[in-house]
C-alpha positions in Angstrom: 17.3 -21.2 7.8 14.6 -20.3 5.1 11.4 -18.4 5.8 8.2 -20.7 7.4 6.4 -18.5 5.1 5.5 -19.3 1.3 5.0 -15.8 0.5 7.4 -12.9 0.8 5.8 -9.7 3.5 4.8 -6.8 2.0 4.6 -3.8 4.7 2.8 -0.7 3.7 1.7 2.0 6.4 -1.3 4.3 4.8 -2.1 7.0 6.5 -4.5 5.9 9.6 -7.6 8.0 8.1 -7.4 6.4 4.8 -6.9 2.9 6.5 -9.8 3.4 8.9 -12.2 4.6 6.1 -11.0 1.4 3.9 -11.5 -0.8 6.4 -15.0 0.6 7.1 -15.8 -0.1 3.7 -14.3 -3.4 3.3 -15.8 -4.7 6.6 -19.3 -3.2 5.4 -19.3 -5.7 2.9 -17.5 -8.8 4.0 -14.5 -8.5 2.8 -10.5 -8.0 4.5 -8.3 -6.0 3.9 -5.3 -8.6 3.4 -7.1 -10.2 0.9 -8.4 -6.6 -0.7 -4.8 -6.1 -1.2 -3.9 -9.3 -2.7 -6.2 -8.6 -5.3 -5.1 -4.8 -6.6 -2.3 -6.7 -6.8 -3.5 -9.3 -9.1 -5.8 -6.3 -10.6 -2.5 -4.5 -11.9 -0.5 -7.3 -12.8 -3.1 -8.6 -15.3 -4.4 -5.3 -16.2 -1.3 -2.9 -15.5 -2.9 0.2 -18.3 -6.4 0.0 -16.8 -6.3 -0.5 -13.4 -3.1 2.2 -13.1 -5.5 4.9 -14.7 -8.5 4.1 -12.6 -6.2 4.5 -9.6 -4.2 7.8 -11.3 -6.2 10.6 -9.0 -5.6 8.1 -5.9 -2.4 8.1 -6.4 -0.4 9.8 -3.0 2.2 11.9 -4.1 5.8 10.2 -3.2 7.4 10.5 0.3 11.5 11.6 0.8 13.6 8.6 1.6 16.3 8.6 3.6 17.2 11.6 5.9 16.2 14.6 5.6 18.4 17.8 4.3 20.6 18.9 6.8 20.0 16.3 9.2 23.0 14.7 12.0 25.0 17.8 10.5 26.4 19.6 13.6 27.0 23.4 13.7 
């Protein structure tokens, strides 16, 4: 059985101080953050150069995937 939704998820955990100051802003001005979202989406996909230099000292620098080094390994 297919998905109810139209729309694939998208999950994304930001750290909680960022989110909370975001949502401060966002909610100080009548906007959400789902729909904040949406649109830097839509920002970078019709202005990919621009929007990704505007957003270049935002950036956060990448996390490790996986396991780390060294872990499950028994001595």
């Amino acid at each position: 059985m297919g998905s109810q939704h139209a729309d694939p998820a998208l999950t994304v955990r930001p750290p909680k101080e960022i989110q909370s100051a975001a949502k401060a802003v966002l909610d100080a001005r009548g906007r959400e953050m789902r729909a904040f979202v949406t649109a830097c989406l839509a920002a970078v996909a019709a202005e990919p150069d621009e929007v990704l230099a505007m957003l270049a000292s935002h950036w956060p620098a990448p996390k490790p995937r996986g396991r780390p080094r060294g872990a499950g390994r028994r001595e």
